[in-house]
C-alpha positions as CSV (number, residue, x, y, z in Angstrom):
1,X,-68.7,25.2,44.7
2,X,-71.4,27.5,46.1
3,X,-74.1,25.9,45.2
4,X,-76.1,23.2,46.9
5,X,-76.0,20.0,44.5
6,X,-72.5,20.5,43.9
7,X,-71.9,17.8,46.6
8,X,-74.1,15.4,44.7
9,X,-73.4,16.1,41.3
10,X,-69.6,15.3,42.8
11,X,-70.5,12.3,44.6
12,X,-72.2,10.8,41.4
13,X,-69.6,12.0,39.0
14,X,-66.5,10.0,41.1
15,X,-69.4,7.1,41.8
16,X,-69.2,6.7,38.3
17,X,-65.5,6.7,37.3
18,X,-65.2,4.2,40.1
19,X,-67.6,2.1,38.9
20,X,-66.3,2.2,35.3
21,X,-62.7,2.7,35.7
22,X,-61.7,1.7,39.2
23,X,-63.7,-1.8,39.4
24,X,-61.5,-3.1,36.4
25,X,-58.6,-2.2,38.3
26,X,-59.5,-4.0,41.5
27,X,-60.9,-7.2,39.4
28,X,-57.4,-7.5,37.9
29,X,-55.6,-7.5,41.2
30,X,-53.4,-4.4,39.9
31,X,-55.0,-2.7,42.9
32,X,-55.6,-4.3,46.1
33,X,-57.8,-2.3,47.7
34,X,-59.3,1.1,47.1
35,X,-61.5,3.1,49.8
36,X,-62.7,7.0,49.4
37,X,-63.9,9.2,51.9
38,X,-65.2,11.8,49.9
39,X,-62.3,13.1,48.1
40,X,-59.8,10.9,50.5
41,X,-58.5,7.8,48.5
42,X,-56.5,5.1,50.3
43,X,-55.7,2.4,47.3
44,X,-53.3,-0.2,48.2
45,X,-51.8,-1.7,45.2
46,X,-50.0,-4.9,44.1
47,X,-46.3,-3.4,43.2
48,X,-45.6,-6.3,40.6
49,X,-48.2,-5.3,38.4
50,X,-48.5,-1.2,38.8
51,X,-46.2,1.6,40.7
52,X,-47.7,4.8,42.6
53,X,-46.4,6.9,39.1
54,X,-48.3,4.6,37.2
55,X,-51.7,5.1,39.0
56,X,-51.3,8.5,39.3
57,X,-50.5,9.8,35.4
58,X,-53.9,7.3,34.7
59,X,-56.0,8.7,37.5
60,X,-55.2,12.3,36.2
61,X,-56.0,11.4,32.4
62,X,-59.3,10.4,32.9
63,X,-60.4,13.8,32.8
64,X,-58.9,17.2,32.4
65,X,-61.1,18.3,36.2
66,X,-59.9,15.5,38.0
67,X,-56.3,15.1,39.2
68,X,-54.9,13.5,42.2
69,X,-51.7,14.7,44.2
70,X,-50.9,11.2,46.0
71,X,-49.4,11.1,49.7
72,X,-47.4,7.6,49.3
73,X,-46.5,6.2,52.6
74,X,-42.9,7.2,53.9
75,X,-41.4,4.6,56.2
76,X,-43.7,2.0,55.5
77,X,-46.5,4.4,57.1
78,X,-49.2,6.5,55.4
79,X,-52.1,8.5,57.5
80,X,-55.8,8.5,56.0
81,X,-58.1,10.4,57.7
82,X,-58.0,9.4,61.2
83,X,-56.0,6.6,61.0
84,X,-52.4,5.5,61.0
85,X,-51.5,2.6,58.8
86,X,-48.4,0.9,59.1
87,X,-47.2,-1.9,56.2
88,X,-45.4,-5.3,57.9
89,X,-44.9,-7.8,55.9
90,X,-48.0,-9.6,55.8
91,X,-50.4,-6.9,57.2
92,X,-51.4,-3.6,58.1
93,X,-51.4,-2.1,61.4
94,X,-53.9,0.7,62.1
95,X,-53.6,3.5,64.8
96,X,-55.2,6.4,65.4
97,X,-53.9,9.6,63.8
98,X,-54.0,12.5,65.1
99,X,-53.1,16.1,63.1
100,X,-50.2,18.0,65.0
101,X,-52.7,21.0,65.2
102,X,-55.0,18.8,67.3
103,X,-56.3,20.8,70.3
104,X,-58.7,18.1,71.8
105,X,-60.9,21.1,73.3
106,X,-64.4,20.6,73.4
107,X,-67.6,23.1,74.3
108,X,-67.1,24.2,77.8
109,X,-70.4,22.8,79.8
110,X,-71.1,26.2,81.3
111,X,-71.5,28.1,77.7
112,X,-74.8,28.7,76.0
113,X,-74.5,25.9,73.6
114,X,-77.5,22.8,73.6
115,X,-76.6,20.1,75.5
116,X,-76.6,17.9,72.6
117,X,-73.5,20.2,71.0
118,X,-71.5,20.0,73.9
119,X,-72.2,16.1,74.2
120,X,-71.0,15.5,70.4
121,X,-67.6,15.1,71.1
122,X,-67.8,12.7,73.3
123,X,-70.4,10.4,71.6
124,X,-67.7,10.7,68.7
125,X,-64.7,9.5,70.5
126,X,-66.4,7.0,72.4
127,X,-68.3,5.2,69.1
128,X,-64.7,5.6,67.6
129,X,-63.1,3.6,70.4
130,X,-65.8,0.8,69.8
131,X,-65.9,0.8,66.5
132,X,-61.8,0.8,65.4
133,X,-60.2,-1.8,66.0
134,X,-57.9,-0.7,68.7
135,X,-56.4,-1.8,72.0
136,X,-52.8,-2.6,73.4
137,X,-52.6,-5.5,70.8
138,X,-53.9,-3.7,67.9
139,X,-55.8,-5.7,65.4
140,X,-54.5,-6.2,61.7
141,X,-55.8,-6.3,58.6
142,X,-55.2,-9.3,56.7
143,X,-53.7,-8.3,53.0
144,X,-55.1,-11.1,51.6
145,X,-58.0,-11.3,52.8
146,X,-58.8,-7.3,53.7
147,X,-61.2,-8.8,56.8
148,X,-60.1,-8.0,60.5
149,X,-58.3,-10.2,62.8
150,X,-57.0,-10.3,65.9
151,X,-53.0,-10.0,66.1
């Protein structure tokens, strides 16, 4: 930390564990689907082949830096990032998620900030409501598949 290609070094470090050790993983169908945002994993795994225990005493042996502390879903519900994901049967249901702590304050208009600052937040929440897909009937993603479709 501190210095500036610690993000990169990082980034290429985990880009290769997931290309060697991940991949096989998904090519097996012992793991679903895996996503990472940074250091945010989602992986959604096929329970007759592996168990959360499993995944995680692997992930923290491949090397004595790296461990994991997994969040496993409670009531068939598990937030990543932004989003709330709920398990059904044959799908997933996202939802926004929002952090307890959330103030949903943004730069006043009057305050010496650049117009473009105080704009941000709005650009954000309005390419996050067209890009997720979320309405009154949320869209679901298809296990199977992992595409989008409309409930």
């Amino acid at each position: 930390m501190g210095s500036p290609i610690s993000g990169t070094m990082v980034e290429i470090f985990i880009q290769y564990l997931e290309d060697s050790l991940i991949k096989q993983h998904l090519e097996s169908k012992s793991i679903a689907f895996y996503s990472r945002y940074i250091d945010d994993i989602l992986i959604i795994y096929d329970s007759s082949y592996t168990n959360p225990n499993s995944i995680t005493q692997y992930a923290n042996t491949i090397h004595n830096n790296f461990q994991i502390n997994p969040n496993p879903e409670n009531a068939g519900q598990i937030n990543f990032l932004d989003l709330a994901i709920t398990r059904k049967t044959t799908n997933l249901e996202i939802d926004i998620f929002r952090k307890p702590m959330t103030t949903n304050t943004t730069i006043n208009y009057l305050s010496n900030h650049p117009l473009e600052h105080k704009l941000a937040a709005y650009r954000y929440y309005i390419d996050r409501m067209f890009k997720l897909p979320l309405n009154k009937q949320n869209q679901l993603i298809d296990i199977a598949t992992h595409r989008y479709r409309k409930k």
